[in-house]
C-alpha positions in Angstrom: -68.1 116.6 -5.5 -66.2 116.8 -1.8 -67.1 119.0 0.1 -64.8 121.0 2.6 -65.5 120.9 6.2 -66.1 124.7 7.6 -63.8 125.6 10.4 -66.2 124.0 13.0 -66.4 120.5 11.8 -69.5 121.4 9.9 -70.3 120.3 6.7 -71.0 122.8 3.6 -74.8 123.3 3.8 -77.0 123.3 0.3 -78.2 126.4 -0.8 -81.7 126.9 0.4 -84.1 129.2 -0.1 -86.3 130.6 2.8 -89.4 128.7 1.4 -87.6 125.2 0.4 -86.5 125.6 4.2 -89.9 125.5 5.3 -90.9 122.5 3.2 -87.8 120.6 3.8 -88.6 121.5 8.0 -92.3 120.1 7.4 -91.4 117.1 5.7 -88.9 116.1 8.6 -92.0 117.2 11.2 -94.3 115.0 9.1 -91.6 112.0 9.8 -91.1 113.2 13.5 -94.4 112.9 14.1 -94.5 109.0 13.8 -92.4 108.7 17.5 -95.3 110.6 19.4 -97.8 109.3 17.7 -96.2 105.7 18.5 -97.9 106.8 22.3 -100.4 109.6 21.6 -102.6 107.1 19.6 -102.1 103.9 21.0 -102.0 104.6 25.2 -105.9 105.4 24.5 -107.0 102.0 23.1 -104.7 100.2 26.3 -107.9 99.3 27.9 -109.6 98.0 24.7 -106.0 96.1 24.3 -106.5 94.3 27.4 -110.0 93.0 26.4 -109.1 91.8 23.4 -106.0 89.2 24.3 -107.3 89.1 28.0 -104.2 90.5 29.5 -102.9 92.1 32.8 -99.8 93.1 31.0 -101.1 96.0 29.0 -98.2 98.4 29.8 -95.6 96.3 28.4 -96.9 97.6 24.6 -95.8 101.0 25.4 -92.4 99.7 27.4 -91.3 96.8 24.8 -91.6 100.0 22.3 -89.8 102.6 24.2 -87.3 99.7 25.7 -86.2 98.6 22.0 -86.1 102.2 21.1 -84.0 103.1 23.3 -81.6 100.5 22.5 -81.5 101.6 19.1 -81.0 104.8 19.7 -77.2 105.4 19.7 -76.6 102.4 17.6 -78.6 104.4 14.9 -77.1 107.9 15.6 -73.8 106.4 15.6 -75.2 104.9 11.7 -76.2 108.0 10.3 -72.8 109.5 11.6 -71.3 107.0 9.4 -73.0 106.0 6.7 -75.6 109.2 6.2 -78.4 110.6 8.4 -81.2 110.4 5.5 -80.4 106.8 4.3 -80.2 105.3 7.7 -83.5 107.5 8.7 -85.2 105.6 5.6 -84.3 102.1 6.6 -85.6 102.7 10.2 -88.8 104.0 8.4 -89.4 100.6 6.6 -88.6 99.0 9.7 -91.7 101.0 11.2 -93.6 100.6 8.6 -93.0 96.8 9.4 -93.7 96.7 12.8 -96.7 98.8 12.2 -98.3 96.0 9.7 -97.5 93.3 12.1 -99.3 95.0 14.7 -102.3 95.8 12.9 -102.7 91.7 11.7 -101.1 90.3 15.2 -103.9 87.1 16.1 -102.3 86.8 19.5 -100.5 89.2 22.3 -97.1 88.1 21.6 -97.2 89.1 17.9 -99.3 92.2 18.8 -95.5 92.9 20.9 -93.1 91.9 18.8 -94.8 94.7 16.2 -94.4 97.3 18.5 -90.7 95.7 19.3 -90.2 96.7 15.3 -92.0 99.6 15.8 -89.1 101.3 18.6 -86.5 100.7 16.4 -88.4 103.5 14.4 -88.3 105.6 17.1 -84.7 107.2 16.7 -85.5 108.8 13.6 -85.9 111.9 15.8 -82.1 112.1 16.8 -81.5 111.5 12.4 -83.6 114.4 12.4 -81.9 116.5 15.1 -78.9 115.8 13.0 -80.2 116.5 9.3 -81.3 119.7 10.6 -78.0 121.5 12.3 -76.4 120.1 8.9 -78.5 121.4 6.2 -80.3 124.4 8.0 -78.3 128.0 8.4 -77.1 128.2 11.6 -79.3 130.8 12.2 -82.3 128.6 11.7 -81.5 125.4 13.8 -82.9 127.1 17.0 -86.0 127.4 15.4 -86.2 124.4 12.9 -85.0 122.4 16.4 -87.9 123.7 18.5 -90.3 123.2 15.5 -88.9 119.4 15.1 -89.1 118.4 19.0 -92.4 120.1 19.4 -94.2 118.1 16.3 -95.6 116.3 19.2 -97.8 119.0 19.3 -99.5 118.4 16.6 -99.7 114.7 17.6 -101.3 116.0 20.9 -104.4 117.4 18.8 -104.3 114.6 16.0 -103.8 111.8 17.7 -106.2 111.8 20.0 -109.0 112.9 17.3 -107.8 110.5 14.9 -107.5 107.9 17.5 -110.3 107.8 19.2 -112.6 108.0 16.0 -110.4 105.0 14.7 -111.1 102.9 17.9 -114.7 103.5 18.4 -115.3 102.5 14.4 -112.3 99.9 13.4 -111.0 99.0 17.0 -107.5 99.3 17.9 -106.1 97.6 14.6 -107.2 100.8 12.9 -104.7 102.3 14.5 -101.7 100.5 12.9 -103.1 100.9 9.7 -102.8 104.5 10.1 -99.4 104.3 11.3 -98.6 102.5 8.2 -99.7 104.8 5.9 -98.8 108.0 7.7 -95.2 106.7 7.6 -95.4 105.5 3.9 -96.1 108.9 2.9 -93.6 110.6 5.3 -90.7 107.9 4.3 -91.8 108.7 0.2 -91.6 112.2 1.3 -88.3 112.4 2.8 -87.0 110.1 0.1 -87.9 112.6 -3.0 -87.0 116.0 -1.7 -84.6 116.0 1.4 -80.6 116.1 1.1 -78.3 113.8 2.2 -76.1 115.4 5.4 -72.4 115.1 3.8 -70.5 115.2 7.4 -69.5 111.8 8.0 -67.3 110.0 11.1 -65.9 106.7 11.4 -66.9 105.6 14.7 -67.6 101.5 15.6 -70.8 99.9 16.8 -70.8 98.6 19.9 -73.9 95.9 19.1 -72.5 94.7 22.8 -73.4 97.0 24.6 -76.6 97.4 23.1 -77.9 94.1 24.0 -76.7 94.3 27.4 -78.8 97.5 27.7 -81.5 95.6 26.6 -81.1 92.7 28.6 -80.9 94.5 31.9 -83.4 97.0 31.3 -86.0 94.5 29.8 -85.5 92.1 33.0 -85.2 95.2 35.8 -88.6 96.7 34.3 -90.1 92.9 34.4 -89.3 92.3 38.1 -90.6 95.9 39.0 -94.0 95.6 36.8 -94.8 91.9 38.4 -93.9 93.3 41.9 -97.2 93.4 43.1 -98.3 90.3 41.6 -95.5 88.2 42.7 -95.0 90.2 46.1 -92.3 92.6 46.6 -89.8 89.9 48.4 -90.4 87.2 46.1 -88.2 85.1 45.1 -88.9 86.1 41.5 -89.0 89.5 42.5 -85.4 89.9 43.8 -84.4 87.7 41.0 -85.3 90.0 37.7 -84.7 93.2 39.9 -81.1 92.6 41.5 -80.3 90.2 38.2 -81.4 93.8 35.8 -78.8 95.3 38.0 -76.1 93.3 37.5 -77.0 93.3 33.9 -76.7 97.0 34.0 -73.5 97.5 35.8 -72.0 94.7 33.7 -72.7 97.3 30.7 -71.5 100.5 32.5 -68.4 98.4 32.8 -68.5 97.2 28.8 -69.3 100.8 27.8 -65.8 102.1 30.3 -63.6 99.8 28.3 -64.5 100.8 24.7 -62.7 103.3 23.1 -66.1 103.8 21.4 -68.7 102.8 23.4 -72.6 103.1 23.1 -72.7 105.9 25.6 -69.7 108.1 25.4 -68.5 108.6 28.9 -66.5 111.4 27.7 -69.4 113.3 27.1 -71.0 112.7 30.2 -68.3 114.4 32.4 -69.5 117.9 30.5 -71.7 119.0 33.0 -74.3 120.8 31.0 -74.5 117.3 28.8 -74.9 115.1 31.6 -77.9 117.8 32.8 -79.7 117.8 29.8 -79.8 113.7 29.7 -80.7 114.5 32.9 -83.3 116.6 32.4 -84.8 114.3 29.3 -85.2 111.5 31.2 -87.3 112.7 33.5 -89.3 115.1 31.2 -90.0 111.9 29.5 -91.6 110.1 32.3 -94.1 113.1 32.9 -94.9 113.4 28.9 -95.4 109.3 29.1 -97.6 109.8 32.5 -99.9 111.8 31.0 -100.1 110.3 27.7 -100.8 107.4 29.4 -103.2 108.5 32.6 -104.8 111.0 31.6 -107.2 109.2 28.6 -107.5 106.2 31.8 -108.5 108.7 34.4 -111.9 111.1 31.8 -112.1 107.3 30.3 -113.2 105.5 34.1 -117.4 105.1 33.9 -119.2 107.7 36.1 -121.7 105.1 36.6 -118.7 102.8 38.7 -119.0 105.6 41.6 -115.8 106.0 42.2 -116.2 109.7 42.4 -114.2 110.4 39.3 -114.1 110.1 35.9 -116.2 111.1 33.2 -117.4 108.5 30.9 -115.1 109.6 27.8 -115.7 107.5 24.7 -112.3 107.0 23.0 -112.6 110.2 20.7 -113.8 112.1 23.1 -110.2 112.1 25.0 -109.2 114.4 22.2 -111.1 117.1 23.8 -108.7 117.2 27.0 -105.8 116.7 24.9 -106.2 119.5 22.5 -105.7 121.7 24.9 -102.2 120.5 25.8 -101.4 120.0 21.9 -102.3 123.3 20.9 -100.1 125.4 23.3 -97.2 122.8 23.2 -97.1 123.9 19.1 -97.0 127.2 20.5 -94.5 127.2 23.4 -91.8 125.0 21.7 -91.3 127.5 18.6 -91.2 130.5 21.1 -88.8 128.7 23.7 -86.6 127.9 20.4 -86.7 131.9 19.3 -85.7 132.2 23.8 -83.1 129.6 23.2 -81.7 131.4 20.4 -81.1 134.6 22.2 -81.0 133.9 25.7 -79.9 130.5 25.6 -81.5 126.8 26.2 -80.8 126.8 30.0 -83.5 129.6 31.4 -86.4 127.5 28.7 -85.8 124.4 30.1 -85.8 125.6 33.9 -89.0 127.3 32.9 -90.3 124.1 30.9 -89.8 121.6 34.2 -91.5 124.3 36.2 -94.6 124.5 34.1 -94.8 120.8 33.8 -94.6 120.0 37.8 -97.9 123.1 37.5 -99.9 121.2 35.2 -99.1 117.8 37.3 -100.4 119.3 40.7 -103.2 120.8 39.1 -104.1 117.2 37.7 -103.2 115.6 40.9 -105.9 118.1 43.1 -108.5 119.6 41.0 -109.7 117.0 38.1 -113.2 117.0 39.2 -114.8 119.1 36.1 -113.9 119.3 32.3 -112.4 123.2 33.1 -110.5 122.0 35.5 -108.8 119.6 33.6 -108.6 121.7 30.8 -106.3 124.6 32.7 -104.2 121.8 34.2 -103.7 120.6 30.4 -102.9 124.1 29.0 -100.4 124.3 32.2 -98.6 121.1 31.0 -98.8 121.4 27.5 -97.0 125.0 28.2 -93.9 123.0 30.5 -94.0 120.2 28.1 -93.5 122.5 24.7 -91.0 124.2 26.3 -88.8 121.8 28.0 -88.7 119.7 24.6 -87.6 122.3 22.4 -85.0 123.8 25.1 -83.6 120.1 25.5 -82.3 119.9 21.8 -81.0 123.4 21.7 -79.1 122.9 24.7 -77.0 119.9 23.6 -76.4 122.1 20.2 -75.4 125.1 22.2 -72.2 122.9 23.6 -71.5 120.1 21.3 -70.0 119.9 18.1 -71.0 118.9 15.0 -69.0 115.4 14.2 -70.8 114.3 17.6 -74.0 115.9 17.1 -75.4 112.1 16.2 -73.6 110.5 18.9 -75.1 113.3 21.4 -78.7 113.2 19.8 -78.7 109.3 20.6 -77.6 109.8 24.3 -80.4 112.6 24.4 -82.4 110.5 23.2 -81.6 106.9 25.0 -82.0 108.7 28.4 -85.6 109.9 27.4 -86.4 106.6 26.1 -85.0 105.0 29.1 -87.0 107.5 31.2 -90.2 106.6 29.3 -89.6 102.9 29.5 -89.3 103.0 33.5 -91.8 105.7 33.7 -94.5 103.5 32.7 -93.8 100.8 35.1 -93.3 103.0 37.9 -96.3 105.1 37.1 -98.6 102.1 36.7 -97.1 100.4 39.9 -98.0 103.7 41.9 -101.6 103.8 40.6 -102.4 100.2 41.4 -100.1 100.3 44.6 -104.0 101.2 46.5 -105.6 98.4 44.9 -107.8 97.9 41.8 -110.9 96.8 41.0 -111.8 94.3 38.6 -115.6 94.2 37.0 -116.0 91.8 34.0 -112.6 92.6 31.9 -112.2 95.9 33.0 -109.7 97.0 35.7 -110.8 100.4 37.6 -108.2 102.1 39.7 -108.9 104.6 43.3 -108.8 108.0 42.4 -106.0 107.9 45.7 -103.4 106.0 42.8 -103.9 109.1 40.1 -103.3 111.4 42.7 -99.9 109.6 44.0 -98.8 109.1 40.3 -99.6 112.6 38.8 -97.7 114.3 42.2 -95.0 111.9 41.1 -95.1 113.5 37.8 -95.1 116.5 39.3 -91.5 115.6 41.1 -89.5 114.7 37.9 -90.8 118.2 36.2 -89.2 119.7 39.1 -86.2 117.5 38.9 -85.9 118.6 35.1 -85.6 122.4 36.5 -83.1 121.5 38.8 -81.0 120.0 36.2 -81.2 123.0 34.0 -80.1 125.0 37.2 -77.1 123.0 36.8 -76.7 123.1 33.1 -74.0 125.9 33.3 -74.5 129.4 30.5 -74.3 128.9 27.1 -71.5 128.5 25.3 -70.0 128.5 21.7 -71.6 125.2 20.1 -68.7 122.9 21.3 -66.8 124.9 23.4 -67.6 122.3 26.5 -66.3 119.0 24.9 -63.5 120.0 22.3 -61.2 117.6 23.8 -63.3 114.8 23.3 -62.5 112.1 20.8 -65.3 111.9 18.8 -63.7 110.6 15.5 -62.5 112.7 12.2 -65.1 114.4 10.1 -64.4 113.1 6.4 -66.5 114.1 2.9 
C-alpha cells in the first residue's frame, strides 16, 4: 500500500516498538561496522603487506579503498534515493563481500588492490544507513540512533585491533579478509531478514560522468604526490600526475556546474552550515586515518633498532593502545548525540575537533611510555567520538528529507576524499626526514611521527573552526528549502 508523505517530505515510518528499535539500530551497527573495520584491521598488517609482495607502495591499499569509495559514494546515495536504501545497501554488501574474497586469495599485489578497489565500493553503506535510520526511526530517536551508527567505529577501535592482530600473528594478513567476509555475510543476512525498506523515494539521474572524472583526477593527483619523493619533487613525472590530477579535477567542478543533477549538488554547498560540516568531515577524516594508520607503525618499530622510540608491539598487542580510544569513542558519540539533540550539532563538533587536535599533540610530544600513550588515546578517542556523531546530526539538523541521501553522500565523499589524501600526505610527512631500510623493513625518525601527528593535530582544529562557522540550529531543512532536490514519490 502507498504511503503518504508527512508534511516534511518524510515518509510514513513503521510502527516500532522501543525494543525492535534497538535490534533494528544493532543490526545496521553490525553492517556499519564493516567501513571502519575496512582500516582498523588492515592498517596493522601494512608492514607484513609490504614483505609479502615486496612493495614500497603499501599506502595505496588503504587509498585505492578510500579513493573508489569515495567515488561511489554519491552515486550510491543518489541509488538508494531512487531505487530503496535497503536494496541498494545489500548489493554494495555482496560487492564487499567480493572484494573481501579476492583479497584474502590475491597471489600477486595487483590483485591484493583491485580487492580492496571492490572493497570501497562497500564503503557507502554508511550514508544507506544515515538514510534508513531518519526514515524508519521516530524523529525523536535519530539523534541518538545517528550518534550510535557513526560511532560503531568504536567498537571497531576495541575489536579490530584484538581480532586483528591475533589474526596476523596466527594466519597472516589473509586471515583478515576472511573475517571480513564472514562478518559481512552475517550482517548482509541480517539486514536482509529483519530491516524495512525506506518508502521515500526521488527521481534524481546518475551522473556516472562525473564520477569517473573524480576518480581519474584524484587517483592520478594522489599518485604524483605519493611518488614525490621517489621521483623528486620537480620531476618531470612529478608535475605531470600532480598539475594533470588538477586539471582532471577542475574539468569535473566544471561537469558537476553544468548538470542539472550533478554528483555533488552545488546547491547544497552554498548553505553554509552544509559546506562546514563537509568541511569539517574531511579533515576529521584525515586525523581518524592518521592515527589508524601511525599509531600501530609507531608501538610496532623494534626497541632493539635504537631509534629511541617504539615499543616492540607484536600485531595483537596494538589492541592494547587502541582500546583505550575505542572504548571512550562508544562513549562520547552516544552522549554528543543526546548534546546534539538538545543543544544542537554545532557546540559537539567544535568540542569534537578540539579534543582530537589534544590527543594529536599529546601523541606528537609525550609517547615515550605505554601511560603516555594511553591518555593521548583516551584524549582522541574522546574528539573522535564526538566529532563523528555531531557531523551526521548536523546535516539532519538543516537538510531535508528527499535530500537526506544526496547530503549523506557529500558527507560522506568529503571524508572519503579527506582519508584518501590524508594517507599520502601523512606518509609523505613521516618519510619527508628520511627512512631507514634493514632487510624488508622500513623504519622511520621519530622527527616524521612528530611532524605528521602535529599535522593531525592542525585539521582537528580546522574541524572546530568549521563548526564555528556552521551557523545555530535550525528546523531540519529550514537552510536549503529552495533547493531542487527532486519530488518525493511512494
Amino acid at each position: 500500500m502507498n504511503q503518504i508523505p508527512m508534511p516534511t517530505g518524510e515518509a510514513e515510518r513503521p510502527p516500532l516498538s522501543r525494543g525492535r528499535s534497538v535490534l533494528l539500530l544493532l543490526v545496521i551497527v553490525l553492517l556499519v561496522e564493516i567501513v571502519p573495520l575496512t582500516y582498523t584491521l588492515v592498517t596493522p598488517a601494512l608492514t607484513q603487506i609490504a614483505e609479502e609482495f615486496s612493495t614500497t607502495q603499501v599506502a595505496w591499499v588503504i587509498t585505492l579503498t578510500t579513493l573508489v569509495g569515495a567515488a561511489a559514494t554519491p552515486v550510491v546515495g543518489k541509488l538508494g534515493d531512487v531505487h530503496g536504501k535497503k536494496r541498494v545497501l545489500l548489493a554494495v554488501s555482496v560487492v564487499f563481500v567480493a572484494g573481501s574474497l579476492l583479497a584474502a586469495l590475491a597471489p600477486d599485489f595487483p590483485l591484493l588492490l583491485t580487492g580492496r578497489a571492490l572493497q570501497g565500493i562497500g564503503l557507502p553503506v554508511m550514508v544507506l544507513a544515515y538514510g534508513l535510520v531518519r526514515d524508519i526511526f521516530r524523529p525523536k530517536l535519530v539523534a541518538v540512533a545517528l550518534g550510535l551508527v557513526s560511532t560503531g567505529m568504536g567498537i571497531s577501535a576495541v575489536i579490530g585491533p584484538v581480532v586483528g592482530g591475533y589474526l596476523i600473528d596466527h594466519f597472516g594478513y589473509t586471515g583478515l579478509f576472511w573475517f571480513q567476509v564472514v562478518h559481512a555475510l552475517i550482517a548482509l543476512t541480517l539486514v536482509a531478514v529483519l530491516l524495512p525498506e525506506s518508502a521515500l523515494r526521488a527521481r534524481a539521474r546518475l551522473d556516472w560522468a562525473g564520477a569517473g572524472l573524480l576518480s581519474l583526477g584524484a587517483t592520478v593527483l594522489l599518485l604524483g604526490l605519493s611518488e614525490s619523493k621517489d621521483w623528486g619533487f620537480t620531476s618531470g613525472r612529478t608535475l605531470v600526475c600532480v598539475i594533470g590530477g588538477v586539471v582532471v579535477l577542475a574539468v569535473w567542478l566544471t561537469h558537476e556546474r553544468r548538470l542539472p543533477e550533478p554528483l555533488i549538488d552545488l546547491a547544497l554547498l552554498k548553505q553554509r552550515p552544509v559546506a562546514m560540516a563537509l568541511t569539517a568531515s574531511a579533515v576529521v577524516q584525515i586525523a581518524f586515518v592518521g592515527q589508524s594508520m601511525l599509531v600501530p607503525m609507531l608501538v610496532m618499530m623494534p626497541e632493539s633498532a635504537g631509534l629511541g622510540y617504539g615499543f616492540g608491539s607484536s600485531a595483537l598487542g596494538v589492541a592494547r593502545f587502541m582500546l583505550p580510544l575505542g572504548i571512550v569513542a562508544m562513549i562520547s558519540g552516544p552522549l554528543a548525540g543526546h548534546a546534539s539533540r538538545r543543544f544542537g550539532a554545532r557546540p559537539a563538533l567544535m568540542f569534537g575537533g578540539v579534543a582530537v587536535a589534544g590527543g594529536a599533540v599529546l601523541l606528537a610530544v609525550r609517547h615515550d611510555t605505554v601511560p603516555q600513550m594511553m591518555i593521548a588515546m583516551v584524549v582522541f578517542g574522546i574528539g573522535l567520538g564526538t566529532s563523528s556523531s555531531a557531523l551526521p546530526n548536523l546535516l539532519v539538523q538543516h537538510v531535508p528529507a528527499q535530500v537526506q541521501g544526496i547530503a549523506g553522500g557529500m558527507l560522506n565523499l568529503t571524508g572519503s576524499l579527506g582519508s584518501a589524501f590524508g594517507t599520502q600526505m601523512l606518509v609523505v610527512i613521516l618519510a619527508a626526514p628520511g627512512v631507514v631500510t634493514a632487510g624488508r623493513s622500513t623504519m622511520y625518525p621519530e622527527s616524521g611521527f612528530v611532524a605528521a601527528f602535529l599535522t593531525m593535530a592542525a585539521v582537528g582544529l580546522c574541524a572546530a573552526i568549521a563548526a564555528t562557522f556552521a551557523g545555530p540550529r535550525e528546523g531540519a531543512g529550514a537552510a536549503v528549502r529552495s533547493v531542487p532536490a527532486g519530488q518525493a514519490v511512494h
